[in-house]
Every structure is written in C-alpha cells, then in structure tokens.
N, C-alpha and C positions, 0 to 999 in steps of 0.2 A: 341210463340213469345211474347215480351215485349211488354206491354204497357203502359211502362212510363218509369222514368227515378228517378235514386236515386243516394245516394254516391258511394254506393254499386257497382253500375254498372261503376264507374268508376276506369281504373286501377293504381294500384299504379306507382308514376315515371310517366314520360313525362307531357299527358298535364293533370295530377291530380291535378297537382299544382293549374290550375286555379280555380279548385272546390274549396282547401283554402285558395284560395284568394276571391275567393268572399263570402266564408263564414267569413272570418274575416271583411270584409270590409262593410258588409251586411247582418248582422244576422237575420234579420229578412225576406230576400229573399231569401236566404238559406233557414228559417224555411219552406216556402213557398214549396219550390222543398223538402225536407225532408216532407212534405205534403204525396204530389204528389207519393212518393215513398213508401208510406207508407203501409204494405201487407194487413192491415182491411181496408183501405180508398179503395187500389185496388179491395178485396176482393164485398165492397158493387156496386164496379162497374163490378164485373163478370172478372176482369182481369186473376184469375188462381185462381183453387179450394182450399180451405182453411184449414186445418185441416193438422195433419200427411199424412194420404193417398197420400198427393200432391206430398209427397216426390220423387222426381225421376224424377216427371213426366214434361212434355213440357207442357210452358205455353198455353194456349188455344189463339187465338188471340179475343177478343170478338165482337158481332158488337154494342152493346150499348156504347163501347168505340170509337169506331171506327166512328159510327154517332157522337157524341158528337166533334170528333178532327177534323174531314172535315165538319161539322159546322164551326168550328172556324178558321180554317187552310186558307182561302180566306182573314177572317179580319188582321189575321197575318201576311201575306203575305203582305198584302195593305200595312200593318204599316211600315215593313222593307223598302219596295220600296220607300215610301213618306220620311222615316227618313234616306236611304242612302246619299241622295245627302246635306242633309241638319248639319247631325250629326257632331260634333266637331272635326277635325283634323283628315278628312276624304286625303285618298293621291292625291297629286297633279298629274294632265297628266302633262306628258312630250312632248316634241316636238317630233313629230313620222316622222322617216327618211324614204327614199326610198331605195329598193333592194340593188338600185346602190351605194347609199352614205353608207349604213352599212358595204356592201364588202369592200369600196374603206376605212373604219373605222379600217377596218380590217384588210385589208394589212396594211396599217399604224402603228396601233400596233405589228404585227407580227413582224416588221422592228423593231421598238423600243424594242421592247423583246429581238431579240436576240441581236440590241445594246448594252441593261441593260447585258445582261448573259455575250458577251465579255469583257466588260467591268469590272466586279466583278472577273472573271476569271483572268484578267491582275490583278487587287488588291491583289488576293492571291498570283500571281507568285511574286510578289512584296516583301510583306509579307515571304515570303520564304527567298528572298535572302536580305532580312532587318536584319532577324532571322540570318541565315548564316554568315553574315560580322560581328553581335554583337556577334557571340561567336566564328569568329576568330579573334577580335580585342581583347577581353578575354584572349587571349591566351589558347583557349580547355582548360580551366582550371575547368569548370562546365559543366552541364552535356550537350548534344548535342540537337539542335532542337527538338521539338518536334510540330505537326502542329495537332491541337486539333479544333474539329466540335462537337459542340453541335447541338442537335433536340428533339424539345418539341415539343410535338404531339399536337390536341386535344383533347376535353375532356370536353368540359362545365364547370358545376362546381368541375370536378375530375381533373382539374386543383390543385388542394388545396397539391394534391400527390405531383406533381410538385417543388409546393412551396415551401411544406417540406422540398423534398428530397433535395434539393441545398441548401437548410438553415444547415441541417445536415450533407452534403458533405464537407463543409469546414473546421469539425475536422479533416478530415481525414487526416494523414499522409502517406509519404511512396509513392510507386510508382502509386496507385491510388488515392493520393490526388487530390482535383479540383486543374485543370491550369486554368491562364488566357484563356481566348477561341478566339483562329484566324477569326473565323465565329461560328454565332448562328442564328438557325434558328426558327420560330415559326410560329406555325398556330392556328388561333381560340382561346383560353383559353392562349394556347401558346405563341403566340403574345402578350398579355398582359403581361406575365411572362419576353419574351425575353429579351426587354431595359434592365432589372435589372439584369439579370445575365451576361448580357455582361459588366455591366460596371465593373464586380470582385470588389465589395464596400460588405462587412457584414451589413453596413445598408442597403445597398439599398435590399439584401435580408431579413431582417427584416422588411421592410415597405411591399412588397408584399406579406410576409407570411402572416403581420397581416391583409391586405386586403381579404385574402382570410379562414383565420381564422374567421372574423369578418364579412363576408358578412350584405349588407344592406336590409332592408324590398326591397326599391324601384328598385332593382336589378331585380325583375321580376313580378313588379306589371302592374296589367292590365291597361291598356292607360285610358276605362271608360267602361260603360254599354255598348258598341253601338261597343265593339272589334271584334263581330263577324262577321261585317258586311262585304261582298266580295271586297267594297271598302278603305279597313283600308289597310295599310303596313304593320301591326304587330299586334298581341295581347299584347305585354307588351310596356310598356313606357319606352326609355330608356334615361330616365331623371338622375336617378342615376350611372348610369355606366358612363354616358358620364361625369358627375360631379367629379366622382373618378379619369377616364383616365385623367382631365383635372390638376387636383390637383395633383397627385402622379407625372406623365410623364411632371414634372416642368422646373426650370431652370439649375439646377443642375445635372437631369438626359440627359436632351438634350445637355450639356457640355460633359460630358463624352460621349455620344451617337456619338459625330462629333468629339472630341479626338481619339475614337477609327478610326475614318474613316483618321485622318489625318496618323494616324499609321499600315493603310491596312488595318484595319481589316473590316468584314461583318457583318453587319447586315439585315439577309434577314425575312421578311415579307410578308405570303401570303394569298392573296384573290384573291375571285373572280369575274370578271368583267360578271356580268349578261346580258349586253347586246350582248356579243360576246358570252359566251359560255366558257368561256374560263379561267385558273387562271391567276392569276398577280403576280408578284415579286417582292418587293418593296426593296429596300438596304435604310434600315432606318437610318443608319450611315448619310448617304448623306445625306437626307432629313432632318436631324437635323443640316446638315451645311447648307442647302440654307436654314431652318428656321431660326436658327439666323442670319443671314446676314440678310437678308427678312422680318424680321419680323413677317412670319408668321408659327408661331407655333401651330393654330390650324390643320393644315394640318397634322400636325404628327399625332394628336390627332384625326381625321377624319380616316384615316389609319390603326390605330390601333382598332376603333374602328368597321368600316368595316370588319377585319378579324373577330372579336368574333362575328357578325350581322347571329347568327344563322337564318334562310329562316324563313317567317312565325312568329316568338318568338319575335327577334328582330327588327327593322327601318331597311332599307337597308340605304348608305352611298351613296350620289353623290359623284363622287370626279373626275374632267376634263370631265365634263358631258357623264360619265358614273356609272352606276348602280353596286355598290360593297357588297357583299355578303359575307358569313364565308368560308374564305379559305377553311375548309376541303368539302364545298362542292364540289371540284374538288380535293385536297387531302388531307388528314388529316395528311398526313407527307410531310416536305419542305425539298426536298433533290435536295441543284440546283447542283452539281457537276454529270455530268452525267460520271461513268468514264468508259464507253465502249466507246465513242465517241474519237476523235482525235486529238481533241485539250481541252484538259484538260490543266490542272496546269502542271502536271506529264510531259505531251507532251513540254508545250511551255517553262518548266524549263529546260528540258534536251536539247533542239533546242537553244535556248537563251541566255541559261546561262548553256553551256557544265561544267565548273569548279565548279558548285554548286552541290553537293551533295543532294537526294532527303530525306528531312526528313521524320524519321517516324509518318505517319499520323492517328491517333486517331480518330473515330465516336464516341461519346456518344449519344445513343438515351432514351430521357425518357417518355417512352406512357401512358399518364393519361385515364388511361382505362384497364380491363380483360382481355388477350388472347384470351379467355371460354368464352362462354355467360354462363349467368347464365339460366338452363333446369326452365323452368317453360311453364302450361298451360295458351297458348291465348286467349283470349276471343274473337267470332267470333264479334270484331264490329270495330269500322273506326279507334274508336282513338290508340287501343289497337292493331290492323294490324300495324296499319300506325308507333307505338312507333318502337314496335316488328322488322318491315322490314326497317326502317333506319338504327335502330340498327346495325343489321347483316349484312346491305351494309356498312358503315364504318369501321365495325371490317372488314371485310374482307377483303376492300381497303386498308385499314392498314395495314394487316399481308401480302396482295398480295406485297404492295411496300417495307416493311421494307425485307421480304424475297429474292426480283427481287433483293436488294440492298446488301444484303448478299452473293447473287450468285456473284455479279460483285465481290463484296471485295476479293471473294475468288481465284474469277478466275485468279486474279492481281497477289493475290499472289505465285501462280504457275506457270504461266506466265511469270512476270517481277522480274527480278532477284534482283533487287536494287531498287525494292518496298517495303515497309514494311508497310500494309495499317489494323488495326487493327478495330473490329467493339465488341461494348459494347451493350448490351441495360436493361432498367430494365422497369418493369411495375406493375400495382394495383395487389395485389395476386389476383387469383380464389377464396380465400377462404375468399375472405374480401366482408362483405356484407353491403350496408349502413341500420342504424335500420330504418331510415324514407322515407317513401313515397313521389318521388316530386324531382326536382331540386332546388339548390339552399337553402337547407336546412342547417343551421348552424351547427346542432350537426353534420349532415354529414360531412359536409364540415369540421370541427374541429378536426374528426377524422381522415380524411383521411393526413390534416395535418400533425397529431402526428404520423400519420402510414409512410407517405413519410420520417419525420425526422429519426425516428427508422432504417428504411431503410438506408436511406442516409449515417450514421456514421458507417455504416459497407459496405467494401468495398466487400462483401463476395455477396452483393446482385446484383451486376452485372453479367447479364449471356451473355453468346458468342455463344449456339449454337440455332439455329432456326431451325432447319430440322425435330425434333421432336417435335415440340410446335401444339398441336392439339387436340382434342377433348381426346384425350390419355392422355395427360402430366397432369395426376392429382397427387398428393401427395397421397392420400388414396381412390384408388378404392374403391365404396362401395361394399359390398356382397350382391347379387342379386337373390332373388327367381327365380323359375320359368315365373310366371306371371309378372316378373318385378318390381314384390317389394322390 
C-alpha cells in the first residue's frame, strides 16, 4: 500500500486537471508534493524497498510512516475544521423546507411540467400547419414540408465535436444539407451550443466554434487553496464561463432566440432541479421573449449556465429558489417528444387539423462523446473509480435512451402508415484519442474541433443503424494471442 502521494498516482483526464492547475498556479507547492512523491525521499522513510528487486512487488505499508501521519493527522484535521467556516466563498445555507412543503413543491412542478410539455407540443402542431399553408400558398411548387429536430448531447469539453460538426454541415449540399431546425434541443455542453444553431446565422456558428476552439485558462480554474473543503459548492470557479455565456448569448442572439419562438419553433433546455430529483425543460425561445420585454436577461444566462453546472466541477445555479445542476445528470440526451404516448404532434395534427398532411419528420442527433469506452486499466483508488464509473453511467444512459428512441422511430414507421419519421445520428469516432491528459485542454479541444468539421462536410458521416453499436462495432479488430496479447 501507498504511502504518499505523487503526479504519478494521479489519473490522467477527470480530476488530473486539478494537479495542473495547481501546479501552474503554484510551482513551488507542487514542488513541495513532487517532494513528498519522491522514491529516495520515500525510500529513506521505509515506504517500499529500493532497488530493482522491488520490481513487481506491493508496496509494504511502514509504521515509521505511519507514526509520523497520525502524529500529524489530529493537527490537520484541527486546521481544516477551524478554516471550514471561515475560508472565502465558503456555500451559503438555504432555507430548509419541511416533508410537507417539498411534496407540496413538487406537485407544483409536476403540474407546470406537464403545462411546459403541452404547451411546446401545441407549438409544434402549430409549426406544422405554418409549414403546410406556406407551401400551399406556393403553389407545391418547392419541395414539401420537411419537420427537422436537432439534439446535442453532452459532452464537457467534447462539446468542441459539436461545434465543428455544424460549422462544416453548412457546405453541404443536396438532400442532407442543414435545414433551418423546428426544435433544437441541448443538454450540458449542449445547451451552450443550442441558441447558435437555432438561430441558422454562419456567424453565429463561427463565434461558438471559436469559443470552443479557444477555450479560456479560467474555464476550470480552482475557486482557491481551500476547494477541498466539504463546505465549497465547487472545486473550479466559474467566473469565466459565466463571463463568456454573458458576452456571446447577447442582444442579437436573444433576438433571434424569441424570433424563432414567435415562428413556432423550440428551443428546449435541460437541467436538473436538485432539490426535487428530478430534470427540468426549459423552452428557451420563450425565455428570451419574456427577457426582452423584462428586462431580464440574465436569466437566460443563469439557465444556460445551470445546464453545463457539472455536480462537484462547477457552482450549482439557484434559479426560482431551486438548486439546478447539469442536465445530463438526469439525461444526457433532451428528447421531449415522447412518441409512444397519445398525444403527440402526430396525434393532435391528424385530430385537429384532418386536412393537413403529416410532414416527414427528421431527428438529427449529435453525441459529443465515444460509443466504446476506451479499454484501459483502473487504478484501485477514489479519484480513478469515481472518473471510470461516471463515465460508463452516462455512456450507458445515452446509448440506453438514444436506442429506446430508435425503437419508438421504428415502431411508427411500421405502424403508421402516413408517418414518415426518420432518425440520423453521428458521434466522436472510437478511434479518436485526445493526446492530453485533463479536461478542457485546448490542443484537445482544437482537435476535436477540426475532427467534428471534417466530419461535418461529408454527409456520408451520418449513420441510422443502432442495433449493432457495441463493444463489437470496431473498424479493426485487433489479433489476439492466447493470453490476451
């Protein structure tokens, strides 16, 4: 077993980053722990035998190390507890409700939920026969409705794919070139992305490429010395993020934002409301119309920023005194159109409005993220479980919903005769590896960029079928010894 701590021991990716960050910010406290780590410095304290022979072998635990840390381990302790309450932009309490008033919070929202969900629903059927009356007042003389959903996954900073990929979709010509989009949805990384590819602007896709081309230092710098402590909200500071959501998602984008809302269209937004448990939907169309009449436009910005508020990394978000979190903590894909249910679009167009014709309806999905994990060995310790096993719960929730979503599209289309419900998706190859250790890394991020554009201007990179996507679907099996070499 270990008795101490070094670079070394920490894994690359998740929370490695905060190692460089505090080694850039702190070289000389760093040197201090690169000390500490050190195999002669451990060596003279008995930590693990020295020489070749060691090789192989489990570290010994020692007890002269061991007296020496439980010496000290009471004064450290003291230190932590005396400087919890006192240490700088420590989280504030909240007012703490009773059984009764949470439940009674909760129905409350549940009722406004599914208000919000009819409601967006009537927009699209709306949108439908908007669509339908302007290409029969045309005269059919172009081509016929077409009812197009975008969905941008999470992804952190694999968001960058994202960015790309819709900056280099817009060459495309031809029957999969980008449409305007009826509804766009986003979660997490997502959500930042969303506003700009709804408003269909080349700039506005160029100003979020370059955001995420460009990433800043303070995008994931640690709040101060004193982040570890049980009463912080966050390990990073999100001073920069909120500076960029404020600056980019201006007056220009929130014009177009409540444009598209006056012309049907959706913009949905998701997070999660941590004190129910539960995710939230937000039609940010709308919200950018009661912000300009209102005045208040940091709410948008509040919102937006809540969705990317990864748990723990980031701030959580009050927003109607409740506690908001990163959508994908409940999912990592925003699919509000449930269409096994019975009142859909489909349902209350063809009840409604009998003489409308149902357009063919288009999913684009684009998931900033692997299918595959990438096979590597864990290291039995907290931070390296804990990267590991988020990991594989959100790939999973992802491939569980994007597939349940698959099943419905297909079931429709054998089913319903005068459906025509199509589903796209594209995602990070398996074969793309970032070269840097850490989130939020520029050359990564730079690359994944160039990688989603690449992608993007060939329409060949969309795929349709999901029933084999699985620890199978590789491009080049390796050839494997016996022993697994």
């Amino acid at each position: 077993m270990s008795c101490s701590m070094s670079p070394a021991n920490v894994p690359p990716g998740g929370m490695a980053w905060a190692w460089r960050i505090l080694e850039a910010d702190a070289p000389g406290n760093a040197a201090a722990f690169r000390r500490a780590g050190d195999p002669a410095r451990r060596r003279r304290h008995g930590s693990f035998p020295a020489g070749p022979e060691a090789a192989g072998r489990e570290r010994v635990h020692c007890p002269a190390m061991t007296t020496r840390v439980r010496s000290r381990f009471p004064t450290i302790l003291s230190l932590i507890v005396l400087l919890s309450p006192i240490a700088p932009g420590c989280a504030v309490n909240r007012h703490v409700l009773t059984r009764r008033e949470l439940e009674c919070r909760r129905a409350a929202y549940l009722d406004q939920a599914a208000h919000d969900r009819r409601d967006a629903i009537q927009k699209i059927v709306r949108r439908m026969v908007r669509e339908h009356e302007e290409y029969a007042q045309s005269g059919k003389s172009g081509p016929e409705p077409v009812f197009d959903v975008l969905i941008i996954s999470g992804g952190g900073d694999k968001g960058a794919f994202a960015a790309g990929f819709l900056a280099g979709w817009v060459t495309v010509e031809g029957p999969l070139a980008r449409p305007m989009f009826d509804v766009v949805t986003g979660v997490s990384t997502g959500a930042l992305i969303a506003p700009f590819a709804f408003t269909g602007d080349n700039l506005a896709d160029a100003r979020i490429l370059k955001i995420y081309q460009e990433p800043q230092k303070d995008w994931s710098q640690v709040r101060d010395w004193f982040f570890f402590l049980p009463g912080r909200e966050s390990f990073v500071d999100a001073t920069g993020i909120k500076r960029d959501i404020q600056r980019e998602v201006g007056r220009k984008i929130l014009l177009d934002m409540a444009r598209g809302a006056v012309e049907d269209r959706v913009l949905a937004i998701g997070t999660t409301n941590l004190d129910l448990g539960l995710p939230h939907t937000w039609d940010l169309s709308e919200e950018a119309v009661r912000a300009l009449s209102g005045g208040k436009v940091g709410r948008v910005h509040e919102i937006l920023r809540a969705s990317a508020a990864i748990p723990a990394i980031f701030p959580p978000v009050v927003i109607d005194d409740a506690l908001h979190v990163d959508g994908g903590t409940t999912s990592n894909i925003l699919i509000i159109d449930d269409l096994r249910a019975d009142d859909t679009p489909r349902h209350i167009l063809r009840r409604e409005h009998p003489d409308v014709p149902l357009p063919r309806i288009r999913y684009w999905v684009i998931i900033n993220n692997r299918i595959n994990p990438d096979p590597k060995i864990i290291q039995p310790t907290w931070v390296s479980i804990t990267e590991a096993s988020v990991d594989a719960m959100i790939r999973s929730s992802e491939m569980t919903t994007l597939r349940n979503f698959a099943e419905q599209v297909e079931f429709i289309s054998r089913t319903e005769p005068d459906a025509r419900v199509e589903l796209r998706w594209v995602a990070i190859p398996d074969a793309w590896n970032p070269p840097e250790p850490g989130i939020f890394q520029p050359e990564n991020m730079r690359l994944l960029a160039e990688l989603g554009m690449r992608m993007g201007v060939d329409p060949g990179s969309w795929r349709t079928n999901l029933a084999r996507i699985g620890p199978r679907d590789l491009e080049s099996p390796p050839v494997c010894l016996p022993d697994g070499r």
